[in-house]
C-alpha positions as CSV (number, residue, x, y, z in Angstrom):
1,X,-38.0,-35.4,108.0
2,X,-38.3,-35.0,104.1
3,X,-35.2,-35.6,101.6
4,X,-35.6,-33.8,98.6
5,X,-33.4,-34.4,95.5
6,X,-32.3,-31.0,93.7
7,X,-30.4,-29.7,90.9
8,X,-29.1,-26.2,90.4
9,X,-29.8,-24.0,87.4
10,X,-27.8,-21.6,85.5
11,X,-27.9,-18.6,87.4
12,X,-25.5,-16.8,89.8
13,X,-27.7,-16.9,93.1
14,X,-30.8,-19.1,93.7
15,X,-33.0,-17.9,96.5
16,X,-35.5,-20.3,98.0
17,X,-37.8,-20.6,100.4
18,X,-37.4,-24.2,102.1
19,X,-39.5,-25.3,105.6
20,X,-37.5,-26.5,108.4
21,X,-38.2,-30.3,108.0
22,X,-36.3,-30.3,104.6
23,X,-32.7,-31.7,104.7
24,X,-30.7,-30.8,101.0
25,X,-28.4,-34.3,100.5
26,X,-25.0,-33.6,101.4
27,X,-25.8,-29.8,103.2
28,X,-26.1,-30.0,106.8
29,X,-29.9,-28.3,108.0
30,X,-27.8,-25.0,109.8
31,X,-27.7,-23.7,106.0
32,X,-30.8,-21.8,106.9
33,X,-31.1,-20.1,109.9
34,X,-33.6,-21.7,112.4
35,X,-35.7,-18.1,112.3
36,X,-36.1,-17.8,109.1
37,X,-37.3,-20.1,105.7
38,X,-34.8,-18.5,103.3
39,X,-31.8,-20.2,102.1
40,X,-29.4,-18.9,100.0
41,X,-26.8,-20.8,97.7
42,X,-24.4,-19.9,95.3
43,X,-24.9,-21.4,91.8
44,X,-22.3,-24.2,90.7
45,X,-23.0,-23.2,87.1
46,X,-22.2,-19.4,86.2
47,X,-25.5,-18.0,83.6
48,X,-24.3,-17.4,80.2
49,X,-24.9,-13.3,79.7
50,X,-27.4,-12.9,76.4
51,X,-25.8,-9.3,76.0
52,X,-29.0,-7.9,74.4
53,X,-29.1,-4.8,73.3
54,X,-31.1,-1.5,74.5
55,X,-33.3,-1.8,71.0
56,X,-34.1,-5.2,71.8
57,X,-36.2,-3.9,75.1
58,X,-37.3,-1.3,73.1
59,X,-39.0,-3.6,70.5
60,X,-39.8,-5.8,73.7
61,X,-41.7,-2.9,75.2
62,X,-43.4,-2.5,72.2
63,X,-44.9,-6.5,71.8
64,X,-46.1,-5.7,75.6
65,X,-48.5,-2.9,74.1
66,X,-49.3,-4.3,70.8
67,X,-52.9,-4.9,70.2
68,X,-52.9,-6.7,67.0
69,X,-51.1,-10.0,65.2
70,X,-49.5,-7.8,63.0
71,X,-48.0,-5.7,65.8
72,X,-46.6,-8.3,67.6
73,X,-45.4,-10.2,64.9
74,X,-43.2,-6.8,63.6
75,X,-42.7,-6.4,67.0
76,X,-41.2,-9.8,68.0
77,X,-39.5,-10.4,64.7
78,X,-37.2,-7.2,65.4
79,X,-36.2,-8.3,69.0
80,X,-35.0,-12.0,67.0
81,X,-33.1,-9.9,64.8
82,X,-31.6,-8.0,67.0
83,X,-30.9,-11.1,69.3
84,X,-26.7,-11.7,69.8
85,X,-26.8,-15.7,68.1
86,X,-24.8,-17.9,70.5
87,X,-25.3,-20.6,73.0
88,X,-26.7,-18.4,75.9
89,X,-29.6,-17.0,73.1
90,X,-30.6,-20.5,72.1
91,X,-33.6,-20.4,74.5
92,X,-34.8,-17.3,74.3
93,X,-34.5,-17.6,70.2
94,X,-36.8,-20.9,70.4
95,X,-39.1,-18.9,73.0
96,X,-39.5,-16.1,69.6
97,X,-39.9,-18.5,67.2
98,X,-42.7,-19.8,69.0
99,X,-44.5,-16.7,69.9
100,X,-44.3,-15.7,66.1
101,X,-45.7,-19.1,65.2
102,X,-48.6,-18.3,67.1
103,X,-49.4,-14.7,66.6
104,X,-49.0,-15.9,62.8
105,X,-51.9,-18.3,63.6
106,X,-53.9,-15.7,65.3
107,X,-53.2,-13.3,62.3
108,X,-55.4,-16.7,59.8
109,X,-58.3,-16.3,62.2
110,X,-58.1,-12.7,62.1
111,X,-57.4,-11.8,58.5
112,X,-58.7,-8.5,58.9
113,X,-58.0,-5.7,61.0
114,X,-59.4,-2.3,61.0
115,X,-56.0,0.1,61.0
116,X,-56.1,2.9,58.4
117,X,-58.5,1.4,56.9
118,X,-59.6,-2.5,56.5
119,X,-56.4,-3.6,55.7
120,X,-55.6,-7.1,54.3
121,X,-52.1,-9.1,55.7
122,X,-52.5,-12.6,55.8
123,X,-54.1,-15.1,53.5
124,X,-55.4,-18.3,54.8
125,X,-53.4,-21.5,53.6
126,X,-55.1,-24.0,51.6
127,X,-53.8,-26.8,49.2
128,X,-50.7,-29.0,49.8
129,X,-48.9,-25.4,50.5
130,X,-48.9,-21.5,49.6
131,X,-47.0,-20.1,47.1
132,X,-46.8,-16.5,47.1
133,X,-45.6,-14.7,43.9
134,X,-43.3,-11.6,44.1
135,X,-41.6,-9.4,41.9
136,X,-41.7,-5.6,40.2
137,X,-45.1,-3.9,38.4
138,X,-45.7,-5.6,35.0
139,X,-43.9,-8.7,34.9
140,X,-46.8,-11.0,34.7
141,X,-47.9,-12.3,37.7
142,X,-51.2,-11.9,37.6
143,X,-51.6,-13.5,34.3
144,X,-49.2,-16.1,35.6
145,X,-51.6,-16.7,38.2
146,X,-54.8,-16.7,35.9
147,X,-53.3,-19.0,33.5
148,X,-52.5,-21.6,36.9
149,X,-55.4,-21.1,37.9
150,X,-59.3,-20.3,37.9
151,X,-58.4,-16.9,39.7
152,X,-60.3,-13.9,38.7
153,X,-56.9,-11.7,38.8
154,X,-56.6,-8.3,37.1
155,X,-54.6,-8.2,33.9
156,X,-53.2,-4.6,32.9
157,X,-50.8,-3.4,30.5
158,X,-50.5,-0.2,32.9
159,X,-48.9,-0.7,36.8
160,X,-49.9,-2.0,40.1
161,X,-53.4,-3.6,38.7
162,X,-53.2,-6.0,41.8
163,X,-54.4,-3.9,45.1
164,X,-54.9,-7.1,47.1
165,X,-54.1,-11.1,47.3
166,X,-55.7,-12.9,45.0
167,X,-55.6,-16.5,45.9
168,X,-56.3,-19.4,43.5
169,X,-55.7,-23.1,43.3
170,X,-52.9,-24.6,41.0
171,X,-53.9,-28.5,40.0
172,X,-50.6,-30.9,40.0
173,X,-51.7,-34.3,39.4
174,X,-54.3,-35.0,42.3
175,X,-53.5,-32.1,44.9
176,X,-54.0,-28.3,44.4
177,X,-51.5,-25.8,45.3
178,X,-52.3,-22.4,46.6
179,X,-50.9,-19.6,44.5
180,X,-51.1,-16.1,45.6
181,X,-50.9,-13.3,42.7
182,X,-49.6,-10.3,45.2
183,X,-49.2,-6.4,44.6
184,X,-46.0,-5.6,43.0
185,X,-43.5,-4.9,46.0
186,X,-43.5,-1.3,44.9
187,X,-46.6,-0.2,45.2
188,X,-48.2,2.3,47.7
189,X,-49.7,1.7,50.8
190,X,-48.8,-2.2,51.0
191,X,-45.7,-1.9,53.2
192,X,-47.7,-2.6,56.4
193,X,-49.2,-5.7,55.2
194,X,-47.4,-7.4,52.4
195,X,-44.3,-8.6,54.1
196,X,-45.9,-10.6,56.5
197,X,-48.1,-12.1,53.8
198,X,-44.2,-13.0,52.2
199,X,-43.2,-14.3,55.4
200,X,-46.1,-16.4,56.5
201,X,-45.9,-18.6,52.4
202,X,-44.5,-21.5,52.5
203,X,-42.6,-21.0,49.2
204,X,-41.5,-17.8,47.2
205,X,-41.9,-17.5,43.2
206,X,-39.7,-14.8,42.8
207,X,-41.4,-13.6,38.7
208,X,-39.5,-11.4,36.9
209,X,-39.3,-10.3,32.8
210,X,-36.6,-12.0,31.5
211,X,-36.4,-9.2,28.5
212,X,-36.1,-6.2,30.5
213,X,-33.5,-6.7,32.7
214,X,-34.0,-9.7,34.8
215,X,-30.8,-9.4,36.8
216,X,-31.8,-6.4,38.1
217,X,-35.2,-7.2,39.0
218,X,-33.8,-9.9,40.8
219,X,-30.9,-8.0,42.8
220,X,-34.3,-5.1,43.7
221,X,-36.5,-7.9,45.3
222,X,-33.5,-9.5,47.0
223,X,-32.9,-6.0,48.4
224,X,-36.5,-5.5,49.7
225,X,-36.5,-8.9,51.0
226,X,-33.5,-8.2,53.2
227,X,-35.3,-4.9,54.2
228,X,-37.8,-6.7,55.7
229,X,-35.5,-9.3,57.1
230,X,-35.8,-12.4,54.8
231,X,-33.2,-14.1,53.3
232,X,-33.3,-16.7,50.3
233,X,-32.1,-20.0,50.5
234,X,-32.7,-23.3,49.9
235,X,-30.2,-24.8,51.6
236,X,-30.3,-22.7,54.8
237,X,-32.1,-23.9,57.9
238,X,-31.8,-21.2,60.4
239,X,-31.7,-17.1,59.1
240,X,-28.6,-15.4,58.9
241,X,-27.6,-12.5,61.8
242,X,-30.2,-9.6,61.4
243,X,-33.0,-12.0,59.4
244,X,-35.7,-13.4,60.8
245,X,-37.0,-15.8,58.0
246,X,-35.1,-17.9,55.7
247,X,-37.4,-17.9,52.2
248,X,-37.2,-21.2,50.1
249,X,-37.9,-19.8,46.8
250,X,-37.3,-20.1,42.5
251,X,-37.2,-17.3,40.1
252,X,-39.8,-17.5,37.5
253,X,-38.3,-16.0,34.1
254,X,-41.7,-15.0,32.2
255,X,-42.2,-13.2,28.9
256,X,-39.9,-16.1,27.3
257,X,-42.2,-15.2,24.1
258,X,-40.3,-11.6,23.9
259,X,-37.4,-10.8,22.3
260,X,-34.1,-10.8,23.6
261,X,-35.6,-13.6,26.5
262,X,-32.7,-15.8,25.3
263,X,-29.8,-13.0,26.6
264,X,-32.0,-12.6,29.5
265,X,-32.4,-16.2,31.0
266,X,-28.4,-16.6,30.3
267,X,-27.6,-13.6,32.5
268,X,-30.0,-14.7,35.1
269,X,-29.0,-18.3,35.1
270,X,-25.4,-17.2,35.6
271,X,-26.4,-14.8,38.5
272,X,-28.0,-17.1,40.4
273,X,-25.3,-20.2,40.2
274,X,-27.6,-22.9,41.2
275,X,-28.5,-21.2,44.0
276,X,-32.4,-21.2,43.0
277,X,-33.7,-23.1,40.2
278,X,-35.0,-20.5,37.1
279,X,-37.8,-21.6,35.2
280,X,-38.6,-20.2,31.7
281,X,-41.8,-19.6,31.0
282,X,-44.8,-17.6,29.1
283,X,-47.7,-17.4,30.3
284,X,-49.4,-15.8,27.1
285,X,-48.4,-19.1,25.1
286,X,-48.8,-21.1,28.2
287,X,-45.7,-22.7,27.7
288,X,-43.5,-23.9,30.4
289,X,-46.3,-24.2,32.8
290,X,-46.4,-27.8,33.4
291,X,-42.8,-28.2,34.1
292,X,-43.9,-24.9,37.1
293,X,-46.6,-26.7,38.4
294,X,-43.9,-30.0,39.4
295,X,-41.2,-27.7,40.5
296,X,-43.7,-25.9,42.7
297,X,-45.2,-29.1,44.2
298,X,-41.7,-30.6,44.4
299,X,-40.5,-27.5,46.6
300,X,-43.0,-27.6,49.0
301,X,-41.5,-30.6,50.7
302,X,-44.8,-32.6,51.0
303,X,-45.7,-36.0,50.2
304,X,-49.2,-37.7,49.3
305,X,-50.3,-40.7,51.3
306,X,-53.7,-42.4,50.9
307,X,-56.0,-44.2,54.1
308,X,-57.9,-47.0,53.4
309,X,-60.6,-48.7,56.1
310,X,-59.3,-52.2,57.3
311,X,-60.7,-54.6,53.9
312,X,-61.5,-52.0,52.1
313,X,-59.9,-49.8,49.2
314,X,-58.2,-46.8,49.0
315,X,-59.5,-43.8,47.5
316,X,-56.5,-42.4,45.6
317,X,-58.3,-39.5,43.9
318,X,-57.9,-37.4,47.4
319,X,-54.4,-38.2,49.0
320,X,-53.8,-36.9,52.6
321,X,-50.7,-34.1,52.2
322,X,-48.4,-34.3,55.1
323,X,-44.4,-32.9,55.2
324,X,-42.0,-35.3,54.2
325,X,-40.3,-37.0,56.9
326,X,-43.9,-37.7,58.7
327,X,-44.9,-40.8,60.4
328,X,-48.1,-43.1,60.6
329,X,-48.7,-41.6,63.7
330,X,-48.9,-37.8,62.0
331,X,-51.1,-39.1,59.0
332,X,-53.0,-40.4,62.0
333,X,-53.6,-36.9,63.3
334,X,-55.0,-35.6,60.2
335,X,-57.9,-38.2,60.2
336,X,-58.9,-37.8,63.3
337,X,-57.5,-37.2,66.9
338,X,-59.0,-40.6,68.3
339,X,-57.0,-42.6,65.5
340,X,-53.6,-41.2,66.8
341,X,-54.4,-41.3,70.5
342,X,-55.6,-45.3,70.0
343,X,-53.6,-46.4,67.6
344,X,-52.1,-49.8,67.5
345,X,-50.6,-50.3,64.4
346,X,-50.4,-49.9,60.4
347,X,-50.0,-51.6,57.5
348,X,-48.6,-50.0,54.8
349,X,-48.6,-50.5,50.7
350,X,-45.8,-49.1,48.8
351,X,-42.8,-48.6,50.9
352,X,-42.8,-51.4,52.7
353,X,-40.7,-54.6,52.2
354,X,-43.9,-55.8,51.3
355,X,-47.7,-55.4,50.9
356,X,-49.4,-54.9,53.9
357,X,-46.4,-55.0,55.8
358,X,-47.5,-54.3,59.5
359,X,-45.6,-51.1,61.4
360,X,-45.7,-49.1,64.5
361,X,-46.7,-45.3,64.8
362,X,-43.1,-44.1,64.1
363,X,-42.8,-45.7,61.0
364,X,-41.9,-43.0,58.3
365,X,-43.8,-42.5,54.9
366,X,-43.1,-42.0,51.5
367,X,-44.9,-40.4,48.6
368,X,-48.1,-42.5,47.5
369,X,-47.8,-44.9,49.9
370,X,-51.6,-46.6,51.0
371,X,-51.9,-47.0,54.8
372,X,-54.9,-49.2,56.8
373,X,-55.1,-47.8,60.3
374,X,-55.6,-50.0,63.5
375,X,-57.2,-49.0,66.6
């Protein structure tokens, strides 16, 4: 005979089909009946009831039969909003998160997809991060963008001069940044596609003029950002009941050159209570820009670490960007797959207690610090 050891799930009944020779520890073998294979026991644990709603099916039926990223991703980010949020959701929250994850990835390799039109909704990332710049028709993006970066954007004094994303690289020190000069959130005909181009950045530069109104411009995108279930925070971790995506984001006050800009910044500093940092800026008199360009790179939650070959030197004119937090194992990665599957050690300048100290894979890294793999 064969003694199995077994655990029971979180379910009500659990139906199994077991041979004869099998005895369950502590069940005598006349638990299943000597014709048949079935055994049937009752759960010790009772299943935790998710209580989803009928629209959640409905949006479930819909991912089933969607042919493209972009439909599943609208398609799956409904069901998570319309997800109950406690304990007996956990899984199948972490099961959504992963499916939009990948669709999202799929959506990079497929930029574009032929639906009314060759339609444009999701920009490869590049750089040390994306940055994607949102906000109302004529508040500057575009030349905020063009005076960033080498960009051919369109500059207009009339409305909605940007059709498409215009990428361009930002310089900060010795990394570029990917900024991403969108159409103003208004516009026609960009409601299928520009959300998930929002979504997908890894940081928001929420641009508004600080001389006509900012506060309002501000509460407007906030509101279509909550349409399209985002939320802004940069302290939040998980998206509030009904959201799907918590935004890290600043607001950019441009047009500090025009008059009134000083009443302006004041009212929007006060509105948003250190809940976002507001930079002040003109992009006509490029001033402020610098100051931008480290609060961008500072947001993005990276850090620059440089590889050198065992006795040699370190080329510190192309860092390696990884996300704070990451290990010599992770930097690993990004060199090659060989060095983090052989790895033996490290040795690590900058950090360390001191030069060349010797460390394991898990060994976490700060900004500009020089590492010498082993394999």
């Amino acid at each position: 005979m064969v003694k199995v050891a077994y655990r029971f799930v979180q379910c009500q009944v659990l139906r199994v089909a077991i041979p004869h020779d099998i005895i369950l520890p502590g069940h005598p073998v006349p638990l299943f009946k000597p014709s048949g294979l079935t055994l049937q026991i009752d759960c010790l644990e009772k299943a935790m009831p998710a209580n989803l709603p009928p629209q959640y099916f409905e949006a479930e039926k819909r991912y089933r039969g969607a042919k493209t990223p972009q439909d599943k991703i609208e398609a799956l980010e409904e069901m998570f909003a319309l997800m109950p949020k406690h304990k007996g959701t956990d899984r199948l929250r972490a099961e959504l998160r992963t499916k939009i994850a990948k669709c999202h990835e799929e959506a990079e390799k497929r930029p574009f997809i032929a639906k009314k039109g060759s339609q444009l909704y999701c920009v490869r990332k590049e750089g040390a991060g994306q940055a994607a710049l949102v906000g109302l028709p004529n508040v500057g993006k575009s030349q905020l963008v063009s005076a960033l970066t080498q960009a051919a954007t369109h500059v207009a004094d009339y409305s909605f001069t940007t059709q498409l994303p215009i990428p361009g690289m930002m310089e900060y020190e010795n990394v570029q940044v990917q900024l991403v000069d969108l159409p103003a959130i208004t516009a026609p005909e960009v409601s299928s596609w520009l959300p998930n181009i929002v979504k997908n950045a890894d940081l928001l530069l929420v641009v508004v003029d600080v001389a006509q109104d900012p506060v309002a411009q501000l509460e407007t995108i906030v509101e279509w950002l909550a349409k399209h279930r985002m939320a802004l925070s940069n302290e939040l971790q998980e998206p509030p009941v009904g959201m799907t995506h918590v935004k890290r984001s600043m607001v950019v006050a441009n047009r500090m050159d025009s008059e009134n800009a000083r009443q302006g910044l004041e009212q929007l500093v006060s509105r948003c209570s250190g809940a976002f940092p507001v930079l002040a800026v003109s992009a006509v008199r490029r001033e402020g820009l610098e100051q931008l360009r480290e609060t961008v790179y500072k947001a993005l939650d990276v850090i620059r670490v440089y590889t050198k070959p065992p006795g040699g030197k370190a080329d510190l004119t192309e860092p390696s960007v990884v996300r704070k937090g990451s290990t010599v194992g992770d930097v690993a990665e990004t060199v090659h797959k060989d060095f983090a599957r052989n790895l033996k050690y490290a040795q690590v300048w900058g950090s360390g207690k001191f030069d060349g100290q010797r460390v394991k894979r898990d060994y976490i890294l700060q900004d500009g610090d020089i590492v010498e793999l082993h394999i």
